[in-house]
KOLZARO-11811 format. One record per residue (C-alpha): x, y, z. Coordinates in steps of 0.5 Angstrom, whole numbers, padded with zeros to 4 digits, always signed. Layout:
N
XYZ...
***
This chain:
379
+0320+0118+0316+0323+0125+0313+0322+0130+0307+0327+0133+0304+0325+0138+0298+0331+0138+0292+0331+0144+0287+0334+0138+0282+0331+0131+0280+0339+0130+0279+0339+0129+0286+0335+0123+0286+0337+0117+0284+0333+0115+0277+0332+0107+0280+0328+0109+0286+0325+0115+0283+0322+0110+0277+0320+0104+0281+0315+0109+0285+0313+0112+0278+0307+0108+0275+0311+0105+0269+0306+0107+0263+0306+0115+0264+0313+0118+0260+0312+0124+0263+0312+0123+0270+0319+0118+0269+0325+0121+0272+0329+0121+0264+0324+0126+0262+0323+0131+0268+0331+0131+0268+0332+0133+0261+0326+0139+0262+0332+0141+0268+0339+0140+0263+0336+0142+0256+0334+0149+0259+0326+0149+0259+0325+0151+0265+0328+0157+0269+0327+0161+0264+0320+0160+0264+0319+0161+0271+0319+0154+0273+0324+0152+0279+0325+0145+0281+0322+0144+0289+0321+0136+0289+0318+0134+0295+0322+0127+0298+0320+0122+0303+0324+0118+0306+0324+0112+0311+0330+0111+0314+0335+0112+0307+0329+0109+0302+0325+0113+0298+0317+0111+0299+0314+0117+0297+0315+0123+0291+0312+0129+0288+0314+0133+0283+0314+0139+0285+0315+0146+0282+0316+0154+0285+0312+0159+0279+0313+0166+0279+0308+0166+0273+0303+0161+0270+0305+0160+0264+0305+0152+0262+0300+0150+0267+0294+0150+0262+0289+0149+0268+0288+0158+0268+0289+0162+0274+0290+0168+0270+0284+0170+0273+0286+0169+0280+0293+0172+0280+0289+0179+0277+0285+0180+0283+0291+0178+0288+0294+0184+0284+0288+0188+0284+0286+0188+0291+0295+0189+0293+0296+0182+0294+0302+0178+0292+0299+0171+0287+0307+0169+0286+0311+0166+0288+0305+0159+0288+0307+0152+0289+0305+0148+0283+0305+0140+0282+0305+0138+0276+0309+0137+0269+0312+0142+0265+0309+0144+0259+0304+0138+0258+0297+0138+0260+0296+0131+0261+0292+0128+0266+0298+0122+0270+0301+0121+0278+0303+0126+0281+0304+0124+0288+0309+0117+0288+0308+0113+0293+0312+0105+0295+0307+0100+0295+0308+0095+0298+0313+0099+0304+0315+0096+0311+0316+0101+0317+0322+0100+0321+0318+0093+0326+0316+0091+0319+0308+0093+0319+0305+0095+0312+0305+0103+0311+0300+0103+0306+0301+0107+0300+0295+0112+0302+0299+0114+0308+0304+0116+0305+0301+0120+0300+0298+0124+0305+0305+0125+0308+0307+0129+0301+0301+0132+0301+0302+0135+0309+0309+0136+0306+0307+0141+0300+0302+0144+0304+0307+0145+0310+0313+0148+0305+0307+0153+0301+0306+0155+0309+0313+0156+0311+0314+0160+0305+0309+0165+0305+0307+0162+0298+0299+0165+0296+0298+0157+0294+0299+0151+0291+0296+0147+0286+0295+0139+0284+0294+0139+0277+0293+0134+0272+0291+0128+0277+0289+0122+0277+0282+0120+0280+0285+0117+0286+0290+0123+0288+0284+0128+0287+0281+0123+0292+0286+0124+0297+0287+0131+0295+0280+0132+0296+0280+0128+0304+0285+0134+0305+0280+0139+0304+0284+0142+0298+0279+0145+0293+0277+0141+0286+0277+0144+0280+0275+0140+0273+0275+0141+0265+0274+0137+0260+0280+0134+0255+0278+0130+0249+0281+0122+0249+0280+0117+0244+0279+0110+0246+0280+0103+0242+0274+0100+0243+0278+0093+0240+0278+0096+0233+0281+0091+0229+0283+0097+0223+0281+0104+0221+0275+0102+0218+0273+0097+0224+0273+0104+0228+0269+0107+0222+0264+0103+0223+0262+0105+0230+0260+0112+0228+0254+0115+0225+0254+0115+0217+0255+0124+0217+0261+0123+0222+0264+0117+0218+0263+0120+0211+0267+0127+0214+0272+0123+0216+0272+0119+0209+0272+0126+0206+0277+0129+0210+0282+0124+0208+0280+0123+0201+0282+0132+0201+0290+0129+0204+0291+0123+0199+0288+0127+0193+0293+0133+0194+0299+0127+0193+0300+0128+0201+0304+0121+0204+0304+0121+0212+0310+0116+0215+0311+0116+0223+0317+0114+0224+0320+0113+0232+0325+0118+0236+0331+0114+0235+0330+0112+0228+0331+0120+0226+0337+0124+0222+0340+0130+0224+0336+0133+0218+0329+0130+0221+0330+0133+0228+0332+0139+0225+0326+0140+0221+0321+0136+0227+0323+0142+0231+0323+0148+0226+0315+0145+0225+0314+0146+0232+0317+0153+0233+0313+0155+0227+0307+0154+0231+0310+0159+0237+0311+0163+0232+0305+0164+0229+0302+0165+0235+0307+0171+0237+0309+0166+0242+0316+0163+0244+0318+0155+0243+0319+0153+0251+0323+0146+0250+0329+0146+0247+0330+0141+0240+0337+0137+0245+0330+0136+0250+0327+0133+0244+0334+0129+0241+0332+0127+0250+0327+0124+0250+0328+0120+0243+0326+0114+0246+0319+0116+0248+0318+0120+0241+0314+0119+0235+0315+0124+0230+0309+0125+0224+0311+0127+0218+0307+0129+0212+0311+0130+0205+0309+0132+0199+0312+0130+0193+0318+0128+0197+0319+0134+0202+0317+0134+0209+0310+0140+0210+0308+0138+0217+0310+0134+0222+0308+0132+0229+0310+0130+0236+0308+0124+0239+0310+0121+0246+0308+0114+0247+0306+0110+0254+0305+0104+0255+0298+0104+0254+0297+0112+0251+0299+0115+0245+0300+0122+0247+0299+0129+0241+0304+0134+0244+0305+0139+0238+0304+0140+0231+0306+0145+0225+0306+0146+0218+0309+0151+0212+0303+0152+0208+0296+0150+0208+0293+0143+0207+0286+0142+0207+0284+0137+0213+0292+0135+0214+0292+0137+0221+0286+0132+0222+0291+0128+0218+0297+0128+0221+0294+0130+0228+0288+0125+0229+0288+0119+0224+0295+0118+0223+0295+0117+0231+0288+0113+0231+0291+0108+0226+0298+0107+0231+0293+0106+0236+0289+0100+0232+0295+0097+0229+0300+0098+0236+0293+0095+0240+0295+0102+0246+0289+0104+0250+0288+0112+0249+0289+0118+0244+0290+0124+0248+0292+0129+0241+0292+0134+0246+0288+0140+0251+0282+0143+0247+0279+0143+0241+0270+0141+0241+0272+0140+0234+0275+0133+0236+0269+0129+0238+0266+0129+0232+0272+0125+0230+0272+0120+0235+0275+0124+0242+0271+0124+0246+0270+0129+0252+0274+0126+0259+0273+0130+0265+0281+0132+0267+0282+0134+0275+0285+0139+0279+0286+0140+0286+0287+0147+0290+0290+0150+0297+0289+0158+0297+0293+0160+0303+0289+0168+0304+0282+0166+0307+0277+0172+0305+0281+0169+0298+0280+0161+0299+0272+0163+0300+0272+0168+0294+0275+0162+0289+0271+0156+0293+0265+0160+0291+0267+0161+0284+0269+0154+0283+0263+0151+0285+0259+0155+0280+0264+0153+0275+0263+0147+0277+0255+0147+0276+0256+0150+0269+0261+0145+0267+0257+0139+0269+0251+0142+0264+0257+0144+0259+0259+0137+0260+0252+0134+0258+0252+0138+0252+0258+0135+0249+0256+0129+0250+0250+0130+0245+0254+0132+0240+0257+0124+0240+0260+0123+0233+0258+0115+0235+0252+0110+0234+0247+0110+0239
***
């Protein structure tokens, strides 16, 4: 078997790539990691491709996608932190190897492996072995560079697992995901909730209807050029606010057409928000969201319960609306633990943050209990 690292994905066959992706995540599909490296969203930023390879013979078993940081920006599990005493103490924090998705804090595979593989004498290899040799691989290269680190963010259970059995230190926090629990309507869902949380909502809705505010979702393929136009400037709108710089390019959007749908509001037939959404197989994903002028409760409109209902209608599993916001459980997302594994190549460094990480991590756990009291639910 051999490990070969490419700095672009263009190099791998999209077919092989795919058929070691779990189908139902958008994000770790080879058409989007590709539209990241050709629409310009990631050098600029300080993401440089290293996908980590593994072949036997000239089959592809097993990938990761791979990245060399030279900061930390769009990785939303924060080392700031660390990079400052590396910094502080004359240390390098950058570069690091980070495993991941560009820009988007949701939880998915990250290491791919062949599942039903035959080695050379026709034995099984069993999937785990091969994820283990890409973590060997990550690890080795973060090694033979003189990286500070490597990260594993934003895994699967069963890849933290094997992360974990790798002696990599773990790392945990809490998203916010709504679940259809068989809801046969938006109402159905109501139902299940105590009688403030539901009488809030009702209210909230009641506040964007009463302001002669209509919401239409329409798919990614189905846009006008105008609705791209306007899609964008809303999400560069939220960049700006914040002082910041919208990362993804609207050609990377126009990209990933097929996987998006857009949120609109309108307001005597002028778009005043939208929203962009990513769709799995099973999940409905939030990523992104702006507005021009101030509407009570639209962004809970727009954001959370035109997705709950595409949810119920369209029978998908999950709403992930996003990273952050305690605000969401009262409205039906509820707290769900999301995972992150680490490799810290100084020792006197990987003592200090084991440290650190288990004390965050008993606060977390008691954080966690907290959340899970303000559930909006009926007991």
């Amino acid at each position: 078997m051999k490990i070969v690292f490419t700095d672009s994905i263009a190099s791998v066959d999209p077919s092989h790539w795919n058929s070691l992706a779990d189908d139902s995540n958008p994000f770790i599909q080879h058409d989007f990691l590709l539209a990241l490296e050709q629409h310009n969203c990631l050098e600029r930023w300080g993401w440089y491709p290293q996908h980590c390879l593994l072949y036997d013979d000239k089959k592809l078993i097993g990938a990761c996608p791979a990245y060399i940081k030279d900061n930390s920006y769009g990785e939303f599990v924060f080392d700031w932190a660390w990079a400052d005493a590396y910094q502080k103490n004359g240390l390098s924090y950058y570069p690091k190897l980070v495993t991941s998705i560009p820009f988007t804090p949701a939880q998915g595979p990250r290491l791919l492996a062949h599942k039903n593989h035959m080695d050379a004498n026709g034995s099984p290899v069993d999937s785990n072995t091969i994820k283990k040799g890409l973590i060997k691989a990550l690890i080795s290269s973060a090694e033979k560079n003189n990286f500070s680190s490597a990260h594993f963010l934003f895994c699967q259970s069963d890849d933290i697992q094997l992360l974990n059995d790798s002696n990599l230190m773990l790392r945990f926090d809490y998203q916010y995901h709504w679940q259809n629990d068989n809801y046969q309507s938006f109402n159905d869902f109501l139902s299940r909730l105590t009688s403030k949380r539901r009488k809030n909502i009702k209210r909230e809705r009641r506040k964007v209807s009463d302001s002669d505010v209509k919401i239409k979702l329409i798919a990614g393929s189905e846009l006008s050029d105008e609705q791209w136009e306007l899609l964008y400037a809303y999400y560069r709108v939220t960049f700006l606010k914040k002082s910041g710089t919208a990362t993804l390019t609207l050609e990377f959007f126009k990209a990933m057409a097929n996987r998006i749908r857009a949120h609109f509001a309108y307001h005597h037939n002028k778009i005043v928000a939208a929203a962009i959404c990513f769709e799995g197989k099973n999940t409905y994903y939030g990523r992104h969201w702006g507005c021009s002028d101030s509407y009570d409760s639209l962004h809970f409109e727009v954001c959370y319960y035109a997705g709950i209902e595409h949810c119920i209608n369209n029978k998908l599993q999950t709403f992930e609306p996003g990273a952050q916001g305690e605000h969401k459980i009262w409205r039906g997302f509820m707290p769900t633990r999301i995972q992150s594994a680490h490799w810290i190549a100084n020792p006197e460094f990987k003592m200090a943050i084991q440290d650190y990480l288990q004390r965050e991590g008993v606060a977390m756990q008691e954080h966690g209990k907290l959340l899970l009291e303000s559930s909006p639910f009926k007991k």
